[in-house]
OpenMM code with the backbone's topology and positions (N, CA, C; nanometers):
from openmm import Vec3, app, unit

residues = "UNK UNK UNK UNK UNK UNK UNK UNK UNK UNK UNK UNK UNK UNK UNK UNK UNK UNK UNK UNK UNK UNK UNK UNK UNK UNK UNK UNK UNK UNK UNK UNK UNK UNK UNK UNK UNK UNK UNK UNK UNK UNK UNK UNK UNK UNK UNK UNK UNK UNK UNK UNK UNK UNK UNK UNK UNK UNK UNK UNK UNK UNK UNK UNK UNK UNK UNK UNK UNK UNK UNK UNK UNK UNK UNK UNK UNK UNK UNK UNK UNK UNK UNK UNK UNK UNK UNK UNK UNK UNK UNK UNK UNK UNK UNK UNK UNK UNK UNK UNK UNK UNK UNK UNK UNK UNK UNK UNK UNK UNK UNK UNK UNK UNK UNK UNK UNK UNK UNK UNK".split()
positions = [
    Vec3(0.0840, -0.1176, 0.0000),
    Vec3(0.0000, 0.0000, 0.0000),
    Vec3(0.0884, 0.1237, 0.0000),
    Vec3(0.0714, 0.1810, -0.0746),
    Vec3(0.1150, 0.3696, -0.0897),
    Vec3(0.0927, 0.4319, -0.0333),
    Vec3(0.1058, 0.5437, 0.0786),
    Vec3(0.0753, 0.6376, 0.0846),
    Vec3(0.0811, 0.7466, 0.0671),
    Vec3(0.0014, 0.8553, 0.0308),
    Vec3(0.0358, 1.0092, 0.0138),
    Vec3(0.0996, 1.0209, 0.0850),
    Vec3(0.2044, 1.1393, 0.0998),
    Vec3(0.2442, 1.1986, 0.2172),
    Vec3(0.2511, 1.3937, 0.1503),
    Vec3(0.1190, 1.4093, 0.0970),
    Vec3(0.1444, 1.5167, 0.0271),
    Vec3(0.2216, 1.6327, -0.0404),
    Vec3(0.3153, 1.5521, -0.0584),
    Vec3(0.4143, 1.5999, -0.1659),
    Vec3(0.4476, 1.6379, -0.3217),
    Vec3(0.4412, 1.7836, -0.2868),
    Vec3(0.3925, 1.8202, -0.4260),
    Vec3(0.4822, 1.7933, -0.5758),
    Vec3(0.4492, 1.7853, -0.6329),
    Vec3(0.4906, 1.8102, -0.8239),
    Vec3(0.6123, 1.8495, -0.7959),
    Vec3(0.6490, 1.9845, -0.8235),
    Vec3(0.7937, 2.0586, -0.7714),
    Vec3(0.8845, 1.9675, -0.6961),
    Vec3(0.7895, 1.8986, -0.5845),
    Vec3(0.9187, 1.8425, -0.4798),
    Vec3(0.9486, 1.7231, -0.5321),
    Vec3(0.8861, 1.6674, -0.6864),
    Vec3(0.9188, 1.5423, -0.7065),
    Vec3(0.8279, 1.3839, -0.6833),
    Vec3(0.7094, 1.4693, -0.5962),
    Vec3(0.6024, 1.3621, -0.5958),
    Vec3(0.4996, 1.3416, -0.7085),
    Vec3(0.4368, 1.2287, -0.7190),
    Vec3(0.3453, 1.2218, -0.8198),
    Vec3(0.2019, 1.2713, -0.7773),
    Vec3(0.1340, 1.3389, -0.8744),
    Vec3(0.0441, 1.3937, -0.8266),
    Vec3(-0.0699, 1.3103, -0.9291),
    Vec3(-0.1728, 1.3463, -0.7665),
    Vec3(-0.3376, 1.2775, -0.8274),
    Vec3(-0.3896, 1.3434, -0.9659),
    Vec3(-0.5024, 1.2897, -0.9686),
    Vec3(-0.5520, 1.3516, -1.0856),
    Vec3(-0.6797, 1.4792, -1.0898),
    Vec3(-0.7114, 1.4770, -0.9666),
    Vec3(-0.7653, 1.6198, -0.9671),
    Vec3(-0.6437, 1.7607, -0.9726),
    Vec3(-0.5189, 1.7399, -0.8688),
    Vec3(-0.4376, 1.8228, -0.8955),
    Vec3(-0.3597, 1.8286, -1.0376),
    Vec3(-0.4003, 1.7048, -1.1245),
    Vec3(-0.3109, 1.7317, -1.2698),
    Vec3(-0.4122, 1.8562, -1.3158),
    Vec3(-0.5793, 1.7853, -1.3149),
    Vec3(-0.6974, 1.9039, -1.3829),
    Vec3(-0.6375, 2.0508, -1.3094),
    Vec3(-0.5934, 2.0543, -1.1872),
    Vec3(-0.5852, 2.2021, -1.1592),
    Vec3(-0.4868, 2.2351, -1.2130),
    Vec3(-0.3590, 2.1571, -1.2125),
    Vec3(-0.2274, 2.2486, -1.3440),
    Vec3(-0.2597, 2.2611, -1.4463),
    Vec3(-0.3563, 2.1672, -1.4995),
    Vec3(-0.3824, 2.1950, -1.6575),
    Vec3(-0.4999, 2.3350, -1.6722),
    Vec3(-0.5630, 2.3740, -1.5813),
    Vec3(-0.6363, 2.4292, -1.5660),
    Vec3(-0.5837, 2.6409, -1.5449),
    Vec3(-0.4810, 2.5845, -1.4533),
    Vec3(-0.4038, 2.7133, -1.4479),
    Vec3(-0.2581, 2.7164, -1.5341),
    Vec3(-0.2440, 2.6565, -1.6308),
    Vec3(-0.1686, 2.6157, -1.7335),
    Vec3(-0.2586, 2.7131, -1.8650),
    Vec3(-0.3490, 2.6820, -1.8636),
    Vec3(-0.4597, 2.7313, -1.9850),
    Vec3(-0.4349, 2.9014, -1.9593),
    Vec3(-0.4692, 2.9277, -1.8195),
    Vec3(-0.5112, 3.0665, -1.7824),
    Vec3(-0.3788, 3.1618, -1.7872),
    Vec3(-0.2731, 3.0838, -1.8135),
    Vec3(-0.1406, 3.1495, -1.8576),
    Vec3(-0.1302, 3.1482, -1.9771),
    Vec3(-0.1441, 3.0293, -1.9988),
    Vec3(-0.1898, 3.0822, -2.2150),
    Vec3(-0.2233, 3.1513, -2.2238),
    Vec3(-0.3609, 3.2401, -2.1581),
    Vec3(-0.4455, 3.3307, -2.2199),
    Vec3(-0.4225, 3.4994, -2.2262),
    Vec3(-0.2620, 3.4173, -2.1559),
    Vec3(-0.2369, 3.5412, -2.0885),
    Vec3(-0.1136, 3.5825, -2.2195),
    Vec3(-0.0528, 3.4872, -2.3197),
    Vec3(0.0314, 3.5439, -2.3504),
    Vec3(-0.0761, 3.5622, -2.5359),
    Vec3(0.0001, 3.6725, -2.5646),
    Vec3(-0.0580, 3.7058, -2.7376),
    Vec3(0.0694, 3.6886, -2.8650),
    Vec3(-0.0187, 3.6571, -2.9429),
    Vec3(0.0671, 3.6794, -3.1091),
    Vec3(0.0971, 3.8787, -3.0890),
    Vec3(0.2191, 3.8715, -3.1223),
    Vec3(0.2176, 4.0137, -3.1206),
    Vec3(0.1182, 4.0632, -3.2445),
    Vec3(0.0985, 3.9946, -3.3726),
    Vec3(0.0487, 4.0827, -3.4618),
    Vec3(-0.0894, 4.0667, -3.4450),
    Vec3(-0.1586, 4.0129, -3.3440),
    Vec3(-0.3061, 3.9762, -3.3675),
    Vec3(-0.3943, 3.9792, -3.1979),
    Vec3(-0.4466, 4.1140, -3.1646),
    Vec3(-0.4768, 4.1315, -3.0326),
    Vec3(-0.5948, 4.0347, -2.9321),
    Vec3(-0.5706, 3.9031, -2.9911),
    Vec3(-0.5955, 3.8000, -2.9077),
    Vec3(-0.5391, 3.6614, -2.8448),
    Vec3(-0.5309, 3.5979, -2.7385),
    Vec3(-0.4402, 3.5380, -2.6935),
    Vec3(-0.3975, 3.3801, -2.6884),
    Vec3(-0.3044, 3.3320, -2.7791),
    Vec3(-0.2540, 3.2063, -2.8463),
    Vec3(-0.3879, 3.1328, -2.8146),
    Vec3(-0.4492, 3.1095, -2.6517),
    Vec3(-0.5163, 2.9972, -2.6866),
    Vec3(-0.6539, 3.0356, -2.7291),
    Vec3(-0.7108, 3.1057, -2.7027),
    Vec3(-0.8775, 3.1797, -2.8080),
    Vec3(-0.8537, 3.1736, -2.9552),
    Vec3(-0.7290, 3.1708, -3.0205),
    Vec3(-0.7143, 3.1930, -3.1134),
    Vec3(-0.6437, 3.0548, -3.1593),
    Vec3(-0.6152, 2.9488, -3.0972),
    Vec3(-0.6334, 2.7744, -3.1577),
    Vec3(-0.4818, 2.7412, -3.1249),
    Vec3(-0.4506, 2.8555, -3.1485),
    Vec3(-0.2749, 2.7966, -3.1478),
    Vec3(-0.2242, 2.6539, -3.0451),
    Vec3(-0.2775, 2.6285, -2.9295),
    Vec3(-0.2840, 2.5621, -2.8578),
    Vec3(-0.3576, 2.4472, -2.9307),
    Vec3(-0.2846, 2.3063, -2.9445),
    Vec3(-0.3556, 2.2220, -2.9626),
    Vec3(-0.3819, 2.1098, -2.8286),
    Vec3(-0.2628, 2.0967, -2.7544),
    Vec3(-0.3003, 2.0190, -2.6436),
    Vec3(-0.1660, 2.0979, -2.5348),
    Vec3(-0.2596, 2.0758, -2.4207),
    Vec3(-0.1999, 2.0772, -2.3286),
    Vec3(-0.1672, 1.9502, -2.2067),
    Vec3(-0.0661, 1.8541, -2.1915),
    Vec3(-0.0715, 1.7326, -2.0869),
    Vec3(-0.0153, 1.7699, -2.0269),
    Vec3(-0.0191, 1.7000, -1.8997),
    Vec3(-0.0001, 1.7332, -1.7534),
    Vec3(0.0574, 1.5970, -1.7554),
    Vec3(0.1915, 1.5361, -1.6895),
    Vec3(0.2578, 1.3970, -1.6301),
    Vec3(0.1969, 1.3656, -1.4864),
    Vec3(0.2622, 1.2503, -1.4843),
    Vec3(0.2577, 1.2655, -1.2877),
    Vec3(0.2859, 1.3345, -1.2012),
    Vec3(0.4001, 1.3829, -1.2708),
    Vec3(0.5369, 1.4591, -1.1695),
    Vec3(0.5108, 1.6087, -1.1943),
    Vec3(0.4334, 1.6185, -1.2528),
    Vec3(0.3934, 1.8075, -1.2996),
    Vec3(0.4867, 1.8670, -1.3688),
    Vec3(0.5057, 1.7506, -1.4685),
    Vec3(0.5860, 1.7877, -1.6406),
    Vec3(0.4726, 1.8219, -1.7237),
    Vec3(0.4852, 1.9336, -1.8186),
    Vec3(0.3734, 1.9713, -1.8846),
    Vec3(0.4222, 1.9792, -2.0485),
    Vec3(0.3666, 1.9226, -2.1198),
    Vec3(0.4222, 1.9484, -2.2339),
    Vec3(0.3138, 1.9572, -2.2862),
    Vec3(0.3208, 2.1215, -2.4207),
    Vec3(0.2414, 2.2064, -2.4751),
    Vec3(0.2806, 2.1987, -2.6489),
    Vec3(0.1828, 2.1177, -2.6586),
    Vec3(0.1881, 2.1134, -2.8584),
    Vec3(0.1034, 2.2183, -2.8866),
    Vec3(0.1832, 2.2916, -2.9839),
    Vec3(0.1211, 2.3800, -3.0600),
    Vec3(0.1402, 2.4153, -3.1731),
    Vec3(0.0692, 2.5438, -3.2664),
    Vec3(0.0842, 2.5716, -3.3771),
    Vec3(0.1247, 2.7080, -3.3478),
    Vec3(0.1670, 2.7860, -3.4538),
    Vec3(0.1839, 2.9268, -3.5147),
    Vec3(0.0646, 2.9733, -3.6534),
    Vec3(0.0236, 3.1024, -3.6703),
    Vec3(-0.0727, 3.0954, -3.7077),
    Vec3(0.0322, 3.0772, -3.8646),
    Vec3(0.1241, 3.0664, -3.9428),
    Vec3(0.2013, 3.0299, -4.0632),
    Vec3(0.3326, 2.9991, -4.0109),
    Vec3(0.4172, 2.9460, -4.0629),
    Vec3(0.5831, 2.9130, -4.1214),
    Vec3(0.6443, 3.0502, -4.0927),
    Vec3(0.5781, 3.1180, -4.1007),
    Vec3(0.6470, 3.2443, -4.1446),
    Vec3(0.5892, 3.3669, -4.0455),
    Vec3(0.5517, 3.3547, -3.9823),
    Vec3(0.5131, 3.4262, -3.8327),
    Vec3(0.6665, 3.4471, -3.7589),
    Vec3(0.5830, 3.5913, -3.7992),
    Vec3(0.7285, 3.6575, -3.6864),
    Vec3(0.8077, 3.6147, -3.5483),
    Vec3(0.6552, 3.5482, -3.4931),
    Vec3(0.6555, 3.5319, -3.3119),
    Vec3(0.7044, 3.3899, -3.3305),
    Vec3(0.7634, 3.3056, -3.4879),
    Vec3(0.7711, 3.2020, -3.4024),
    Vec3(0.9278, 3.1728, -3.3683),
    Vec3(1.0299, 3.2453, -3.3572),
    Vec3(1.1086, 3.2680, -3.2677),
    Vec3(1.0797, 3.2906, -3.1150),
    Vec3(1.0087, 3.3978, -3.0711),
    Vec3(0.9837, 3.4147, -2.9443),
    Vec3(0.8539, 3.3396, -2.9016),
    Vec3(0.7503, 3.3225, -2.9333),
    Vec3(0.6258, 3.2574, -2.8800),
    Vec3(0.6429, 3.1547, -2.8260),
    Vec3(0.7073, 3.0358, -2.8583),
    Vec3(0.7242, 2.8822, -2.8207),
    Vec3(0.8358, 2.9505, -2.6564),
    Vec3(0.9110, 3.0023, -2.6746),
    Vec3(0.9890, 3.0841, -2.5403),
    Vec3(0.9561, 3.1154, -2.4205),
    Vec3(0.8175, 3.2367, -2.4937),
    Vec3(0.7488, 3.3225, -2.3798),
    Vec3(0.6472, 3.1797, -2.3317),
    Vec3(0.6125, 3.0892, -2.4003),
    Vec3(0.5007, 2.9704, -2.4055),
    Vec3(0.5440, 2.9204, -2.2131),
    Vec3(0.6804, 2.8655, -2.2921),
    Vec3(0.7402, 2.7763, -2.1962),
    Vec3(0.7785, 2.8711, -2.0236),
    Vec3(0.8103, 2.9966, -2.0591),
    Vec3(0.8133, 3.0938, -1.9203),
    Vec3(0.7061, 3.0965, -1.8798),
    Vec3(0.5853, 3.1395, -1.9361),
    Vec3(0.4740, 3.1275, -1.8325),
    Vec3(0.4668, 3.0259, -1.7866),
    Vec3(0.4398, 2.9384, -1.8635),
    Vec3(0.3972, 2.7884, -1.8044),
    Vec3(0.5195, 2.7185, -1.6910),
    Vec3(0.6031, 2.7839, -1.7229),
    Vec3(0.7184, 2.7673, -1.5572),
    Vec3(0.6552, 2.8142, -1.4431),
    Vec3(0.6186, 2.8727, -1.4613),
    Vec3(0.5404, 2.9845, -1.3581),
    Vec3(0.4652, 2.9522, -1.2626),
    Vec3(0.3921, 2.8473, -1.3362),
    Vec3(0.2346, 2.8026, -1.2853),
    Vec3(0.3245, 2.7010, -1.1515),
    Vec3(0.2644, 2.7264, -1.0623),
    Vec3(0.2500, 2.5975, -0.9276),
    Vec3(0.2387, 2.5260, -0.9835),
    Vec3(0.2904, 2.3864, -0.9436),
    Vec3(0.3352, 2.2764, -0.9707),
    Vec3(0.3672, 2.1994, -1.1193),
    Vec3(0.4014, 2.3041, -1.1775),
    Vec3(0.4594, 2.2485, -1.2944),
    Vec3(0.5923, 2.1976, -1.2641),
    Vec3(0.6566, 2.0922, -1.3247),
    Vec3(0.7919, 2.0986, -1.2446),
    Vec3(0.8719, 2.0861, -1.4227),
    Vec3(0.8381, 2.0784, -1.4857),
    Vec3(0.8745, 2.1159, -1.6382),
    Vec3(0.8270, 2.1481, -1.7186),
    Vec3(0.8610, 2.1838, -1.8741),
    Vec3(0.8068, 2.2508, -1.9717),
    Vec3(0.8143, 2.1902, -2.0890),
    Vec3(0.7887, 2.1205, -2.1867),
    Vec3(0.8068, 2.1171, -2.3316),
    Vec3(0.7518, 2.1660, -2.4355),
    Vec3(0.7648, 2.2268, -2.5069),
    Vec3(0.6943, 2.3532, -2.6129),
    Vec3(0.7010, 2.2378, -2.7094),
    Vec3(0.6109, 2.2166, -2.8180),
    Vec3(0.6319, 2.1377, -2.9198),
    Vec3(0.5656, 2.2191, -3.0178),
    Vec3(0.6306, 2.2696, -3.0938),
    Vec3(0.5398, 2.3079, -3.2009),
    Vec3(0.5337, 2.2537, -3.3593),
    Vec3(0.4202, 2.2528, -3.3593),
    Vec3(0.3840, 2.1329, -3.4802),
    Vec3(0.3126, 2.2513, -3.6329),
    Vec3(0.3270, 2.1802, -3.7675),
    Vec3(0.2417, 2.2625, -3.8276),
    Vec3(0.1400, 2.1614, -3.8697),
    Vec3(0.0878, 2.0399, -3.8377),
    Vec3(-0.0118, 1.9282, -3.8682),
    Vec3(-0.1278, 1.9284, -3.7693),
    Vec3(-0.2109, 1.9840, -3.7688),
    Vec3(-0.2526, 2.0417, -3.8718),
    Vec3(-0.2708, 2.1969, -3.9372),
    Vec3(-0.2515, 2.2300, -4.0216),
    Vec3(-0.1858, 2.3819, -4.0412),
    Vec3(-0.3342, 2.4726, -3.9633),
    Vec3(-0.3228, 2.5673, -3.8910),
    Vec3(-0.3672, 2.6466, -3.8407),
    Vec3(-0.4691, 2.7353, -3.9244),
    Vec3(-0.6201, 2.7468, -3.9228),
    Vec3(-0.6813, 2.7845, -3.9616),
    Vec3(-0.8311, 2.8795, -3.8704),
    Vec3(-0.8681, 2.9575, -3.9625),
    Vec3(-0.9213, 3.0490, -3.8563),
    Vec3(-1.0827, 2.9625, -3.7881),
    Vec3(-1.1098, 2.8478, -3.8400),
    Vec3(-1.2087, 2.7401, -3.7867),
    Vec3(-1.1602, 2.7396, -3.6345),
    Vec3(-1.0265, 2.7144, -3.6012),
    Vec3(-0.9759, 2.7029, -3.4760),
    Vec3(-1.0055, 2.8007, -3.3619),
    Vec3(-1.0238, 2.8834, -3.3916),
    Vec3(-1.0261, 3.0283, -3.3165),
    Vec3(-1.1824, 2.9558, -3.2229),
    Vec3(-1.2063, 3.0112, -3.0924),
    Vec3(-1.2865, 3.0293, -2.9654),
    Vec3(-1.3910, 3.1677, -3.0792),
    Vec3(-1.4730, 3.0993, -3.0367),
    Vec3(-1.5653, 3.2117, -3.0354),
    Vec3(-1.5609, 3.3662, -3.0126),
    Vec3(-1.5351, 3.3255, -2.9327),
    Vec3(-1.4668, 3.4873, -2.8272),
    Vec3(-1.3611, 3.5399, -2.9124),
    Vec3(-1.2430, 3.5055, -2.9887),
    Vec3(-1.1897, 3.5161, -3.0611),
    Vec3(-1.2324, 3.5534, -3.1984),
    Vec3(-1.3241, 3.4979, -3.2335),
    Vec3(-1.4109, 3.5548, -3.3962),
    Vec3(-1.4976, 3.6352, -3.3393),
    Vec3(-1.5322, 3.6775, -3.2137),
    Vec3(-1.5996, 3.7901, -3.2028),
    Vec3(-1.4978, 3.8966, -3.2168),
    Vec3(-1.3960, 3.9214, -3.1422),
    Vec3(-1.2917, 3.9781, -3.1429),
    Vec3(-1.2497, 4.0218, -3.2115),
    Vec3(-1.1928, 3.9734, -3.3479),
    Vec3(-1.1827, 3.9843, -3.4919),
    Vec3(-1.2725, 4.0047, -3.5546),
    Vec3(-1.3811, 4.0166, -3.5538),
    Vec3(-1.5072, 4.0446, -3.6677),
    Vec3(-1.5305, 3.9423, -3.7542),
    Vec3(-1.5312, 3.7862, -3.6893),
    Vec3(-1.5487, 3.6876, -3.7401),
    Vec3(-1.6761, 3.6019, -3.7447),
    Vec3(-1.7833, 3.7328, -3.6765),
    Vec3(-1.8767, 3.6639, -3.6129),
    Vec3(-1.9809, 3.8393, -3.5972),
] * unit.nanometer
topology = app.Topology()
chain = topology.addChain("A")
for resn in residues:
    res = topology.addResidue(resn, chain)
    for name in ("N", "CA", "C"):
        topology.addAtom(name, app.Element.getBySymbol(name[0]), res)
């Protein structure tokens, strides 16, 4: 038998699965926090985010897109991605993955996002 001895992510313990939903949860709310510089809404309203996982150990690795190949931010975005998401309580790592499969299209965008833009 196992026991907790409530030891968090950071310190190297494995964490349950309600506390993974809360990193993944305040994982999101740091996404929302960072923007494409050329487009005044924030990576994840706007799709760039395709998944976010949470490990045991409160390793987080973040697949994503750029809205083209050829986006300015995608030097810095995958960067600033991985600093916030350091940030968050109990993350205890970061992996930025950025993918172009499937290429990024404005279908992706949150609602809130095509309101935003005049997409809606």
């Amino acid at each position: 038998m196992t026991e907790d001895n409530g030891s968090s992510a950071a310190g190297g313990g494995s964490i349950n699965s309600i506390e993974k939903k809360v990193i993944e949860n305040n994982v999101i709310t740091a996404l929302q926090a960072c923007y494409d510089p050329e487009i005044p809404v924030n990576i994840y309203d706007l799709g760039l985010v395709y998944d976010v996982a949470v490990g045991e150990n409160g390793q987080v690795v973040i697949t994503m897109t750029l809205t083209s190949p050829h986006c300015p931010a995608a030097q810095s975005l995958p960067g600033e991605v991985q600093q916030r998401v350091s940030s968050v309580p109990g993350v205890s790592s970061v992996k930025v993955d950025v993918t172009w499969t499937p290429p990024w299209n404005i279908s992706m965008m949150s609602d809130v996002a095509k309101l935003e833009l005049g997409y809606m």
